[in-house]
VOFIFI-890960 format. One record per residue (C-alpha): residue in three letters; z negated, x negated, y; residue number from 0. Coordinates in steps of 0.5 Angstrom, whole numbers. Layout:
N
{rest->ala c3->Z c1->X c2->Y nr->NUM}
...
REM end
This chain:
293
{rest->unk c3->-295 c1->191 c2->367 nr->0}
{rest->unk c3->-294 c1->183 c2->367 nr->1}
{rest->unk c3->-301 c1->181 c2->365 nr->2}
{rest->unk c3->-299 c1->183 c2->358 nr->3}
{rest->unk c3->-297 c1->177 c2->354 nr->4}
{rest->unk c3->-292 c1->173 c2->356 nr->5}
{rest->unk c3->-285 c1->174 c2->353 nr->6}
{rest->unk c3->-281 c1->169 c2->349 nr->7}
{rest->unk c3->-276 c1->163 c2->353 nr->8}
{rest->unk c3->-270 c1->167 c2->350 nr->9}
{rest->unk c3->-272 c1->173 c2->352 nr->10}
{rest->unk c3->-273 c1->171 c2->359 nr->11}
{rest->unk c3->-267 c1->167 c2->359 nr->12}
{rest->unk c3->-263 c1->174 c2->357 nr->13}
{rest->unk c3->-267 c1->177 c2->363 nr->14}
{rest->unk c3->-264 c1->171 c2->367 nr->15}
{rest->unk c3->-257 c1->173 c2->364 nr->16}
{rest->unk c3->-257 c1->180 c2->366 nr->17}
{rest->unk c3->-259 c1->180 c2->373 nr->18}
{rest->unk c3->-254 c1->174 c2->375 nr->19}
{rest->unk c3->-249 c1->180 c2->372 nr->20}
{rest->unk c3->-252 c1->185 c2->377 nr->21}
{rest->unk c3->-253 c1->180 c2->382 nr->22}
{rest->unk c3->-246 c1->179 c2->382 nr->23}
{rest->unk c3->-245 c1->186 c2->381 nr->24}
{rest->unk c3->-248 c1->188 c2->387 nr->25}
{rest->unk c3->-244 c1->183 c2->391 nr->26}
{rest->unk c3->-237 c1->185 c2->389 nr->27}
{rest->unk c3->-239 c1->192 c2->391 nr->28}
{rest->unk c3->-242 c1->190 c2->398 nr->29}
{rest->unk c3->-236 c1->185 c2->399 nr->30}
{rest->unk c3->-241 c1->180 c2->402 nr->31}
{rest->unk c3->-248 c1->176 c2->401 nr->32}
{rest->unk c3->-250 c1->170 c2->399 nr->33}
{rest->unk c3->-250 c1->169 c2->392 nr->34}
{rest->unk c3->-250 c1->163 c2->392 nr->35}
{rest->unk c3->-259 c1->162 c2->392 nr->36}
{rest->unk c3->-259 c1->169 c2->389 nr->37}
{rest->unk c3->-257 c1->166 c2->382 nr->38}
{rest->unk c3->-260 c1->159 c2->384 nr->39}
{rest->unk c3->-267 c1->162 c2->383 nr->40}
{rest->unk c3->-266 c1->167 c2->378 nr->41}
{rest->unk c3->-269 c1->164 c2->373 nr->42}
{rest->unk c3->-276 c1->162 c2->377 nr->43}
{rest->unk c3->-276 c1->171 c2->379 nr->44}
{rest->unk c3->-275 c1->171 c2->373 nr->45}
{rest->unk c3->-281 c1->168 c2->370 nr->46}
{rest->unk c3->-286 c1->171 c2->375 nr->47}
{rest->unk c3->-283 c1->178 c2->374 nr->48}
{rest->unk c3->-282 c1->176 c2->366 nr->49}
{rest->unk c3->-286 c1->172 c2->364 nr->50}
{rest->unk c3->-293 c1->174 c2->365 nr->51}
{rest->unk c3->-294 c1->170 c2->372 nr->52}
{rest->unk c3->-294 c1->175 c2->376 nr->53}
{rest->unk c3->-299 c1->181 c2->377 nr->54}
{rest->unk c3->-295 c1->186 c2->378 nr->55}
{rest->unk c3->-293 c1->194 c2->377 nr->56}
{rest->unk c3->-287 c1->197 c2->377 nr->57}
{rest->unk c3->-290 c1->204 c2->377 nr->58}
{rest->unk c3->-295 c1->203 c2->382 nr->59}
{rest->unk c3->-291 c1->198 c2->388 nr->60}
{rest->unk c3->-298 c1->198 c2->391 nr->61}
{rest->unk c3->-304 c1->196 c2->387 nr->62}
{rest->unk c3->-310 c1->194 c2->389 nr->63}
{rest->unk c3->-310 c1->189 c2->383 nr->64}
{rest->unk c3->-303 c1->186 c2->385 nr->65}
{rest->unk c3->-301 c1->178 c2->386 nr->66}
{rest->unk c3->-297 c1->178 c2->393 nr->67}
{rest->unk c3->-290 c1->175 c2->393 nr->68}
{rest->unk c3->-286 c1->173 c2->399 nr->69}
{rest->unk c3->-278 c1->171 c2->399 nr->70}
{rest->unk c3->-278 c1->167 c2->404 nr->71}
{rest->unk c3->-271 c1->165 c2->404 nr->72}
{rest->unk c3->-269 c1->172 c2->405 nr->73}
{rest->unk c3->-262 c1->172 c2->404 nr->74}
{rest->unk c3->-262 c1->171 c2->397 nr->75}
{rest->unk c3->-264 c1->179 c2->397 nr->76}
{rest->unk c3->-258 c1->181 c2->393 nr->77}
{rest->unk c3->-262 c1->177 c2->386 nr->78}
{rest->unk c3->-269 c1->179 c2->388 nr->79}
{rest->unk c3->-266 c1->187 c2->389 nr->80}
{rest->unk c3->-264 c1->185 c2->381 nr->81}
{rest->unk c3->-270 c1->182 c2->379 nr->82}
{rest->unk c3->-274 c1->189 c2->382 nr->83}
{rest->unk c3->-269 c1->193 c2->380 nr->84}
{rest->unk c3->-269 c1->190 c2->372 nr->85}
{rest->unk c3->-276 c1->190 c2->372 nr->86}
{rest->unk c3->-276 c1->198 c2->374 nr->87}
{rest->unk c3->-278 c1->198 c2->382 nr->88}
{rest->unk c3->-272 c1->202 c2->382 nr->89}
{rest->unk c3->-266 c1->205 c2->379 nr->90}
{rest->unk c3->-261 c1->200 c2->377 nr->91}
{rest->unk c3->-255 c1->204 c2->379 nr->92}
{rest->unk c3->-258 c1->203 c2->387 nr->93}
{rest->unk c3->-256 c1->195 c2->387 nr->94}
{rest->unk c3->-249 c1->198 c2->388 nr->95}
{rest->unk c3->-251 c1->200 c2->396 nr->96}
{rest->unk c3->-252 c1->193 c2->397 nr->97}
{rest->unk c3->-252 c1->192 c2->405 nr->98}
{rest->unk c3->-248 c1->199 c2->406 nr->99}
{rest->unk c3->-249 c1->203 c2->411 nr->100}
{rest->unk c3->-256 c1->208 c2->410 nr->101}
{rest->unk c3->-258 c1->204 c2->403 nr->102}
{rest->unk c3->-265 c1->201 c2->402 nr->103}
{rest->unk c3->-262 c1->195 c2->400 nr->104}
{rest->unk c3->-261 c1->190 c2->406 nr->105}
{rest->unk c3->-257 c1->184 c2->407 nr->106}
{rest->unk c3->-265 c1->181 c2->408 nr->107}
{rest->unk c3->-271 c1->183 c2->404 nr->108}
{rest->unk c3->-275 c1->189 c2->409 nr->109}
{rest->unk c3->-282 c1->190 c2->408 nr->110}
{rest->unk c3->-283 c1->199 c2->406 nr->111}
{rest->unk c3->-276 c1->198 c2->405 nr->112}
{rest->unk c3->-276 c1->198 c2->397 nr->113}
{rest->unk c3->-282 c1->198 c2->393 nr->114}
{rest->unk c3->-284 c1->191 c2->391 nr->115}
{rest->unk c3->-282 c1->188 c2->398 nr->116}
{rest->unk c3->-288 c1->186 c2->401 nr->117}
{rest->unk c3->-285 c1->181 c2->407 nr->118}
{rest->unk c3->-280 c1->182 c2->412 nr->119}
{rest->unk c3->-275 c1->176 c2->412 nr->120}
{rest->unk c3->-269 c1->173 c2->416 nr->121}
{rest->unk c3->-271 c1->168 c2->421 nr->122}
{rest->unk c3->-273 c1->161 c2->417 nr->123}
{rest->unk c3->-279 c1->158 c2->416 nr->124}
{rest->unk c3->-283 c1->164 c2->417 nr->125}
{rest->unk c3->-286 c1->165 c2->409 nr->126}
{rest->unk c3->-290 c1->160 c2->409 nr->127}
{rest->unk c3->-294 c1->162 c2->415 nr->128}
{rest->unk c3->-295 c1->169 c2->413 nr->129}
{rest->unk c3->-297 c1->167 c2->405 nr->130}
{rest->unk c3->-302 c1->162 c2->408 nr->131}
{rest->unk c3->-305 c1->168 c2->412 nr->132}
{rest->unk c3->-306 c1->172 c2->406 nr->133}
{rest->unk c3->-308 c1->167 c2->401 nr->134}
{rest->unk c3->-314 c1->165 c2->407 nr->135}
{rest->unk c3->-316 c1->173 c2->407 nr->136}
{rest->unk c3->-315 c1->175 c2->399 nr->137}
{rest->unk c3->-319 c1->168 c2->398 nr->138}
{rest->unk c3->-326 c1->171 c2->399 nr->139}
{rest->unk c3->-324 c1->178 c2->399 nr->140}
{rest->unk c3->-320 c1->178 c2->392 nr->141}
{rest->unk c3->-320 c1->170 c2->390 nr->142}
{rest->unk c3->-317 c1->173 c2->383 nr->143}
{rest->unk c3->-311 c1->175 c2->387 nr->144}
{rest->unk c3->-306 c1->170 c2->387 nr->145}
{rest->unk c3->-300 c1->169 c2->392 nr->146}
{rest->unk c3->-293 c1->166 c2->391 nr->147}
{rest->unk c3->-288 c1->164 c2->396 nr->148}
{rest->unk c3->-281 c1->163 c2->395 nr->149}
{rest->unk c3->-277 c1->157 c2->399 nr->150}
{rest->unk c3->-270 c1->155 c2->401 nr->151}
{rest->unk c3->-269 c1->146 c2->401 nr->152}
{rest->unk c3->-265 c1->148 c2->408 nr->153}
{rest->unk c3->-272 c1->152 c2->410 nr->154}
{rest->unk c3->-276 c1->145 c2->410 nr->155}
{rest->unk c3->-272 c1->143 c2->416 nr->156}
{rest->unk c3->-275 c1->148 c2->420 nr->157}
{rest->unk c3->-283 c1->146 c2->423 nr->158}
{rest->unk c3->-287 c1->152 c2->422 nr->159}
{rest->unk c3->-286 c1->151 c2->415 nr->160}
{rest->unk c3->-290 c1->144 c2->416 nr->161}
{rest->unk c3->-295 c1->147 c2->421 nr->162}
{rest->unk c3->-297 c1->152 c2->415 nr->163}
{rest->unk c3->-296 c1->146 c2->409 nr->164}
{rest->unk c3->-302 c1->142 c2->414 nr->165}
{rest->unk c3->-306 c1->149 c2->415 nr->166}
{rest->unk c3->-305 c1->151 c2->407 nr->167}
{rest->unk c3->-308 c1->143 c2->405 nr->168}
{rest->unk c3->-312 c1->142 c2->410 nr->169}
{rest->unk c3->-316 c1->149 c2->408 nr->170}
{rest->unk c3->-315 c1->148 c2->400 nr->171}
{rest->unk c3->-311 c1->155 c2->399 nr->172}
{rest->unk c3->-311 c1->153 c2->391 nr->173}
{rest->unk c3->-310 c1->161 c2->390 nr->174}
{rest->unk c3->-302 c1->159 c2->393 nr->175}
{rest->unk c3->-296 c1->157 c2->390 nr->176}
{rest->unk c3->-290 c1->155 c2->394 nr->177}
{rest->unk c3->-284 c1->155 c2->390 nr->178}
{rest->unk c3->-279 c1->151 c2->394 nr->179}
{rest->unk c3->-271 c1->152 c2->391 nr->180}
{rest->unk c3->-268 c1->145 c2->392 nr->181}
{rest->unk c3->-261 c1->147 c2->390 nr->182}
{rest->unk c3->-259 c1->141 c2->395 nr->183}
{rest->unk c3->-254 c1->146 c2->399 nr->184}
{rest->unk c3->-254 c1->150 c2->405 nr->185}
{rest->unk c3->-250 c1->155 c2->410 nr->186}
{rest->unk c3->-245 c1->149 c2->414 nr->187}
{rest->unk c3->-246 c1->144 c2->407 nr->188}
{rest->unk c3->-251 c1->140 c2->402 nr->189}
{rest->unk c3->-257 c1->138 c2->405 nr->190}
{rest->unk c3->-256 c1->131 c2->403 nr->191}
{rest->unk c3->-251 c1->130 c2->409 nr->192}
{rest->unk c3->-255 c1->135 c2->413 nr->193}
{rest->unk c3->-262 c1->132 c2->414 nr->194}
{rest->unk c3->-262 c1->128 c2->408 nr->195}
{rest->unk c3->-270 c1->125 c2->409 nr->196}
{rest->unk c3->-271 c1->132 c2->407 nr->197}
{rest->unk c3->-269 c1->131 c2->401 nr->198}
{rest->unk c3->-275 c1->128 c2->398 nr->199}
{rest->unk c3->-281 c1->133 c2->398 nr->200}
{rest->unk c3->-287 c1->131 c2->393 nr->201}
{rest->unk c3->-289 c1->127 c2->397 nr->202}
{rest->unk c3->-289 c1->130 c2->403 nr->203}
{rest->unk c3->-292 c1->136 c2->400 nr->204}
{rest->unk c3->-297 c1->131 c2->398 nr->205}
{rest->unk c3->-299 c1->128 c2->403 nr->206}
{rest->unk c3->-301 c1->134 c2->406 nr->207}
{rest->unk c3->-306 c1->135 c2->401 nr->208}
{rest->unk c3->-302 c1->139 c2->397 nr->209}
{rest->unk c3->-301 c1->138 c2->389 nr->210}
{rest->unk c3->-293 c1->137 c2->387 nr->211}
{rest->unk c3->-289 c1->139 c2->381 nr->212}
{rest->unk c3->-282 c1->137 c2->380 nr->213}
{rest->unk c3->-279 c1->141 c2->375 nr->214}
{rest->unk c3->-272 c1->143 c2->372 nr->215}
{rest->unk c3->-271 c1->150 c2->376 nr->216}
{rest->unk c3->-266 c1->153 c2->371 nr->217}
{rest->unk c3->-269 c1->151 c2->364 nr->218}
{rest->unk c3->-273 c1->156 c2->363 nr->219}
{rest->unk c3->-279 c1->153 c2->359 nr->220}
{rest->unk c3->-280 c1->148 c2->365 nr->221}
{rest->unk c3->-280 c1->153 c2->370 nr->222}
{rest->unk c3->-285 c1->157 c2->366 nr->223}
{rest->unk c3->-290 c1->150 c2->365 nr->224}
{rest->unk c3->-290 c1->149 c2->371 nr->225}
{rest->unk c3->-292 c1->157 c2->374 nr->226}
{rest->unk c3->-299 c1->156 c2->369 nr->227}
{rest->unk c3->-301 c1->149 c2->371 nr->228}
{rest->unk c3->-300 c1->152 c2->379 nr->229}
{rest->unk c3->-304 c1->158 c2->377 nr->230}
{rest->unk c3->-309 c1->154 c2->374 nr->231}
{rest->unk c3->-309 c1->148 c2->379 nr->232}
{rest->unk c3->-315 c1->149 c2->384 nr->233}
{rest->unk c3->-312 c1->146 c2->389 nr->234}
{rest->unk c3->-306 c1->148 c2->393 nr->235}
{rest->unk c3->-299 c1->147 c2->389 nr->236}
{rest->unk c3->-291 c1->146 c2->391 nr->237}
{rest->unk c3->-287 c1->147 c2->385 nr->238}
{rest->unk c3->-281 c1->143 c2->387 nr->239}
{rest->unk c3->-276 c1->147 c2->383 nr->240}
{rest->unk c3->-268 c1->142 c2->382 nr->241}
{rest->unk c3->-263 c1->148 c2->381 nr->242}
{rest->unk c3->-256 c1->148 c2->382 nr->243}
{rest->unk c3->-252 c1->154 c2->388 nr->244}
{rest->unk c3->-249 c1->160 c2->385 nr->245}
{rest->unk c3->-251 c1->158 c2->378 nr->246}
{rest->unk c3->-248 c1->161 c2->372 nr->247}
{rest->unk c3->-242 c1->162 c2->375 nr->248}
{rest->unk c3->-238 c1->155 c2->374 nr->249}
{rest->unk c3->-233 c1->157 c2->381 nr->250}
{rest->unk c3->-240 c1->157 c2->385 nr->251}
{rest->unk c3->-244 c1->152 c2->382 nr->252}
{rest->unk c3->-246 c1->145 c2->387 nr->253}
{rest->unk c3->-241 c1->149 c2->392 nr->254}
{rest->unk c3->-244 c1->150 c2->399 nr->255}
{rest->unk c3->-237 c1->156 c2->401 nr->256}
{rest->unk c3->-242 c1->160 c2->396 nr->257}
{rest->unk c3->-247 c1->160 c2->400 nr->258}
{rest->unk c3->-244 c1->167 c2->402 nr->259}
{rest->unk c3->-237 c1->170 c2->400 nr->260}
{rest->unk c3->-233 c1->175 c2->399 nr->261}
{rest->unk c3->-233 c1->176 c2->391 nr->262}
{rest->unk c3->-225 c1->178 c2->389 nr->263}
{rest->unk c3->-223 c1->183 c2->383 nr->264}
{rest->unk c3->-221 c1->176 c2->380 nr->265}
{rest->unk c3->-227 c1->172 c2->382 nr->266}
{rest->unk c3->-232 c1->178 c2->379 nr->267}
{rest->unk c3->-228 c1->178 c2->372 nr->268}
{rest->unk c3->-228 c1->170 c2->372 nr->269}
{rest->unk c3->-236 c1->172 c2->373 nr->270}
{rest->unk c3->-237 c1->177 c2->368 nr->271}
{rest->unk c3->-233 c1->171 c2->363 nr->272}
{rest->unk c3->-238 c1->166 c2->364 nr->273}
{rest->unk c3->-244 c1->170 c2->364 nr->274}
{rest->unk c3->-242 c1->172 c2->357 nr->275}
{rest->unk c3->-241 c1->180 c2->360 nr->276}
{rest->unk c3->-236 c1->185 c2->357 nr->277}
{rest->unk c3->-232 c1->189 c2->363 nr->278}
{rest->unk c3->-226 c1->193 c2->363 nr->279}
{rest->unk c3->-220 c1->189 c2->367 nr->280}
{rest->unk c3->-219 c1->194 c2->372 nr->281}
{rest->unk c3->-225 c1->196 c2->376 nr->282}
{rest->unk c3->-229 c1->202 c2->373 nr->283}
{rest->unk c3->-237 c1->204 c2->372 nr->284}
{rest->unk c3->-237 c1->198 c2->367 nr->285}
{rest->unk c3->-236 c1->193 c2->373 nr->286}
{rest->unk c3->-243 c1->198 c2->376 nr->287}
{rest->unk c3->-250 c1->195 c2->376 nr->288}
{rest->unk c3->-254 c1->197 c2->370 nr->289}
{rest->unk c3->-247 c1->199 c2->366 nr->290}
{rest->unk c3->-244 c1->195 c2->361 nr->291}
{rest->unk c3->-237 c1->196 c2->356 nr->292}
REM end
């Protein structure tokens, strides 16, 4: 259970590694997804189902007790399937259905299809609302809960996310964090080209009354420093998390094209290099999830 005491950032870090590996496990067996934020996030997943930020279960998925966390950007499902499957939601070796037909693993995070999905995700801008509501009711009814809702930059040009920003300040939601994943890249190229006013959030979020952390999203240490001053904040926090699209992977990093993609036999190889993983050359049960060499 993740009230124990928090493990340490090396520890964290490895956890991070592991499941960037079976992330891109998973994508090369579906030959489809989006590796791109699965791995930009990571570490942020991480660190909540880690390092003791988040209230959570693995062995009992609906405990009463529990935080709530919602994946707004709900095509990065490939990483969070990772992260819940690490942290012993489910097998390991389910990551190798990914999107396949019958599996539990959809391209977009569903509600009741895994233990430990708790929202229904796929049209952007949604989450926000949706974590919103659920903060206003665990506020008088269990106000030691907390809810952490996870969002893409791209995400930020949709208007429900802003109605629910005004809604979440004007009402002083302090048992809510937004964690938003400025990777600077969406699907049809970066956002600075896109929409680039959107490239400047703290103050935005400010000025709807909400408090504004800028952190590294991809250095451990300032990810977690930052969920523990959200946590403790009595107001309403946004974590403005810089990270960098398909992290860990150097063929993916900063490059839009990932934002989904096909995942060749050269392409994981090169992967399992950079991620410091010991695979077999040629595809066998070392290039399933939850197998090493």
């Amino acid at each position: 259970m993740s009230t124990a005491a928090p493990v340490t950032t090396t520890s964290l870090e490895e956890y991070a590694r592991v499941a960037r590996v079976d992330t891109i496990k998973e994508l090369w067996a579906s030959q489809s997804g989006h590796p791109g934020s699965s791995l930009s996030i990571m570490d942020a997943l991480v660190a909540l189902y880690f390092g003791g930020h988040l209230r959570h279960d693995p062995e009992r998925a609906d405990w009463p007790e529990r935080d709530i966390f919602v994946l707004s950007q709900g095509h990065a499902a490939p990483g969070f399937y990772a992260c819940l499957a690490l942290a012993g939601y489910f097998p390991r070796s389910e990551l190798d259905t990914l999107r396949q037909l019958d599996s539990r693993l959809e391209g977009h995070v569903k509600r009741g299809s895994l233990p430990g999905i708790e929202f229904s995700a796929g049209s952007l801008g949604q989450g926000l609302g949706f974590g919103a509501g659920v903060a206003t009711l665990l506020r008088t009814r269990s106000p030691e809960r907390h809810v952490v809702v996870m969002m893409s930059d791209g995400e930020q040009q949709e208007g429900s996310t802003w109605e629910s920003a005004m809604y979440v300040g004007s009402h002083g939601l302090g048992n809510l964090t937004a964690i938003v994943d400025v990777n600077r890249n969406q699907i049809n190229g970066p956002t600075h080209e896109i929409m680039p006013i959107m490239d400047v959030l703290a103050d935005k979020y400010r000025a709807f009354g909400w408090k504004a952390l800028e952190i590294d999203g991809n250095t451990m240490s300032s990810v977690t420093e930052a969920l523990a001053e959200a946590r403790a904040s009595d107001e309403p926090t946004v974590i403005v998390s810089h990270t960098v699209t398909g992290k860990g992977v150097p063929y993916m990093e900063g490059d839009y094209h990932w934002h989904h993609g096909r995942i060749s036999n050269d392409l994981f190889l090169e992967a399992m290099k950079a991620l410091n993983e010991p695979v077999s050359s040629t595809p066998d049960d070392t290039w399933r999830p939850g197998v090493g060499a």
